[in-house]
N, C-alpha and C positions, 0 to 999 in steps of 0.2 A: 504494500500500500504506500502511495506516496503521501511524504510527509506533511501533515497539514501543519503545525506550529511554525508561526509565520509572525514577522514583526508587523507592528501597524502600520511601517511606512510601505512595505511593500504589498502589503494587502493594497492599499489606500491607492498607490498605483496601477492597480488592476479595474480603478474603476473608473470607469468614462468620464468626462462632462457629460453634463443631459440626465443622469442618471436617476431612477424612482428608486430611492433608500425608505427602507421602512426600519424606524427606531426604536426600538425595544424603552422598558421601562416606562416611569408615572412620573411625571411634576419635579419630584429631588430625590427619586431612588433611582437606582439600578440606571444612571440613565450613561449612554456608550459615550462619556467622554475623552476616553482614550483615541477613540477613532473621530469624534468631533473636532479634535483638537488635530490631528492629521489631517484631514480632510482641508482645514487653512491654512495649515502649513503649507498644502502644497497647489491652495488655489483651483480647487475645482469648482466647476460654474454651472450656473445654470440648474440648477438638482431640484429634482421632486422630492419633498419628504413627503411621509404618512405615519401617522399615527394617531391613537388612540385619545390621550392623554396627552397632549407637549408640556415639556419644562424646557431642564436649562440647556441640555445640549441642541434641540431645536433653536434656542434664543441666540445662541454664541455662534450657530452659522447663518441665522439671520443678519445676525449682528454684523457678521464676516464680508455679508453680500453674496453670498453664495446659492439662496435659493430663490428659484423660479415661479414657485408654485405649492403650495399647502394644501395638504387631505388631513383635516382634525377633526376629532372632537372635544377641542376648547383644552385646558389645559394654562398655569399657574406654575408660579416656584412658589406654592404651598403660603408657607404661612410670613414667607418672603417679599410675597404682593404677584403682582402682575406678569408676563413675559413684554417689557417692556422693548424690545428692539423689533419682535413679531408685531404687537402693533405699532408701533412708529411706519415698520414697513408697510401694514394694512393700510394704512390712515395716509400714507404718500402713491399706496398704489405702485410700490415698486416688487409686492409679491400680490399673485393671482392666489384668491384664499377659497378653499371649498371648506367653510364652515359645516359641519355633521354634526350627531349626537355621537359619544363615543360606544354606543353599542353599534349604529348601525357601522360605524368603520371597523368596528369588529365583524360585523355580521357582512362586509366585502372581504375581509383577509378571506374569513371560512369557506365564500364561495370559491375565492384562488385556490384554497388549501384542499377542496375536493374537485377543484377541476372542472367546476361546470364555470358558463359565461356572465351568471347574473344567480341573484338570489330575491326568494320575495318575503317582505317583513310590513309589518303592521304598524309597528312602532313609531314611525313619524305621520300617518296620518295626520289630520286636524292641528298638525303643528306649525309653528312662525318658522323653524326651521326647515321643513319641506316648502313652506312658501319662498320664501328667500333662497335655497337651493335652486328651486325652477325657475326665477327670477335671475338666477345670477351663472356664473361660469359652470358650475356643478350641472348644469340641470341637463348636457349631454348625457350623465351617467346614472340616470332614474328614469322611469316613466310608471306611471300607476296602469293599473290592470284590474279587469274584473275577473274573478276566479270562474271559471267558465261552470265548477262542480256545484259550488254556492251558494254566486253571485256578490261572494263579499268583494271590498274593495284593497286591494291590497297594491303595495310600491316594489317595484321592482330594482333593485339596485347593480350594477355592473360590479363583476367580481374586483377587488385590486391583487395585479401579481407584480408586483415591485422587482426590480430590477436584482435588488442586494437589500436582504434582513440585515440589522445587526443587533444583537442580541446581548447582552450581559447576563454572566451567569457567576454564582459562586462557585461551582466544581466543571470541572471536564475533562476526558483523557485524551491521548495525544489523538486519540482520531476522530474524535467530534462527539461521543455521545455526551451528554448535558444535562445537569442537574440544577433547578431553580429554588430554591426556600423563599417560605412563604409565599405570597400572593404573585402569581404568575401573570393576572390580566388576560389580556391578548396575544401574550408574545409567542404561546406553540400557535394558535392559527393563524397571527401576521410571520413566522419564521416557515411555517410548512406553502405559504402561499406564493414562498419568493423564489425568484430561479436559481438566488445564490443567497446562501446563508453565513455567514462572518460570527460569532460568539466569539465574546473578550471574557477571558476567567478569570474568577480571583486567584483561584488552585488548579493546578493541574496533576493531575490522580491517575497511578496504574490504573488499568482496565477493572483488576478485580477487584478493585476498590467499587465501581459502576455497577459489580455483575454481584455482588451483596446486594442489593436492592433495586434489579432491573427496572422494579416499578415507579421508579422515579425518575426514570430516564425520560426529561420534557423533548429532547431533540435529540435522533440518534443519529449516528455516524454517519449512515452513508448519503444521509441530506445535508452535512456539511462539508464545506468546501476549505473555509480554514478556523484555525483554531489563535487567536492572542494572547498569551498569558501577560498579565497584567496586575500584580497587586496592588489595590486602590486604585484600581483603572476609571472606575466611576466618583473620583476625587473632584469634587466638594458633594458631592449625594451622596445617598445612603447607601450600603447594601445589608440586608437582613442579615444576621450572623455574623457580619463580618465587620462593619464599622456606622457609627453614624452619618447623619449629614454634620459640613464644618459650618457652621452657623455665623464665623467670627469670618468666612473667605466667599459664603453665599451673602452674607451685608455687604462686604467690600464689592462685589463683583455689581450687587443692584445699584449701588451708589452709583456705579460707571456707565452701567448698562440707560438711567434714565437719558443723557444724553448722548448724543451723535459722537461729539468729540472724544467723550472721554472714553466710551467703550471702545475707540480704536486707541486710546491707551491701556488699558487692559489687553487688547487681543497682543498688541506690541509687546506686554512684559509679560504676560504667563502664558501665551501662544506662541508666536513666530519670534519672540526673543527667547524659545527653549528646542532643543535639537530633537526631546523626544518625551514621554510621561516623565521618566526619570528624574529629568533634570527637573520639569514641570514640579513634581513631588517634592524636589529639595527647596525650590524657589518659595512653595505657600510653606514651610516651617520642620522639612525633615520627617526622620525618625521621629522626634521628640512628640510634634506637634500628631503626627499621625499615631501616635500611642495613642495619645489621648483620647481619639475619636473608636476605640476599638470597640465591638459590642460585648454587652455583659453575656456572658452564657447563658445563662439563663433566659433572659428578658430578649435577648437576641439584638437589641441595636443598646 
């Protein structure tokens, strides 16, 4: 089997301009900022993302100028406030936004993830959301329907198969299968809908570390394409079990993120003024500073 542990810069060069990225994670967990943070490094353009939930790594390649285009369903840095560079970009019209509810962008991976062309769901009926959808750029990718068996009135939605998953996980082995703690969301049927699947781990684990407990295997091997090992890959979010959000690097960052000027001083000092996580890691406070954020055993963050 060829080798899938692979660094994030060279992942990150396999992926086009143009590209429909679908991002694993919520708001300030689990969110792929190892590979958000490559993706500016090395000035890719134009990109779809999708996701469920957006936070901060959506925000930072907003922020970047990097994306073209948005499939949400809404989404916050929690109790941080807003994603302030997402809408700055709404609000100038320089990203094309398909506002959703985040089930039914869940309820598009699922059709990608089984391979049919559309899915039909009830859920936005009678909503300001399905109005505004068909009002605005989205409304190629829906159409309502009468159930022919029925008669009820149901929406049909166009499946999304993204381009490139990228995924964070706590455990993986060297050939892709994948282990999530705690709340997984979306991310097995936005990861099973994509043509290329990328997971960043916190650990990476012999196989028969995996085959103890097959049943937790969220993404197996042979639908991964690489593998990143990353400790604190998701640095300033959280990951379940393994460390908190950094509360004291998620203020610093909104402070910069409200204006135009200053979040290109932030991307300049803990993005493209660092060669890769590593350095990024020593730059917000070390070893020291990352003790600290470590999760209790117990309590898990």
């Amino acid at each position: 089997m060829a080798e899938k542990v692979k660094g994030a810069a060279e992942v990150v060069r396999s992926i086009p301009d143009g590209s429909h990225i679908a991002l694993g994670g919520f708001a300030i967990a689990r969110n792929v900022i190892t590979v958000a943070h490559e993706l500016i490094r090395q000035q890719k353009k134009s990109l779809t993302l999708s996701q469920c939930v957006m936070g901060l790594d959506t925000d930072l390649l907003a922020g970047a100028g990097l994306v073209s285009r948005l499939i949400v369903g809404g989404g916050s840095l929690d109790r941080f406030g807003p994603v302030h560079c997402v809408n700055r970009a709404r609000e100038t019209r320089t990203i094309e936004a398909h506002d959703m509810s985040s089930l039914s962008v869940c309820f598009r991976y699922l059709a990608g993830a089984l391979g049919i062309s559309f899915i039909p769901i009830k859920s936005l009926i009678a909503s300001e959301v399905l109005e505004r959808l068909e009002q605005g750029p989205g409304a190629a990718d829906l159409r309502r329907m009468t159930c022919p068996f029925t008669g009820e009135e149901y929406v049909l939605l166009k499946a999304l198969t993204p381009d490139v998953s990228l995924v964070h996980v706590q455990v993986a082995d060297r050939e892709g299968n994948c282990q999530i703690e705690g709340p997984r969301w979306e991310n097995e049927e936005q990861a099973k809908a994509a043509r290329r699947i990328i997971v960043i781990t916190e650990e990476l684990v012999p196989t028969e570390y995996i085959q103890r407990n097959p049943e937790r295997t969220v993404i197996p091997a042979h639908r991964v394409e690489a593998v990143i090992h990353q400790p604190f890959g998701a640095h300033p979010t959280s990951v379940f079990r393994c460390y908190d959000y950094d509360a004291e690097h998620l203020t610093l960052y909104v402070d910069h993120a409200k204006r135009p000027d200053r979040i290109k001083e932030y991307l300049e000092t803990y993005v493209l003024g660092t060669k890769d996580h590593w350095e990024y890691l020593e730059k917000v406070g070390g070893i020291r500073r990352l003790n600290e954020l470590r999760a209790d055993r117990i309590l898990g963050y």
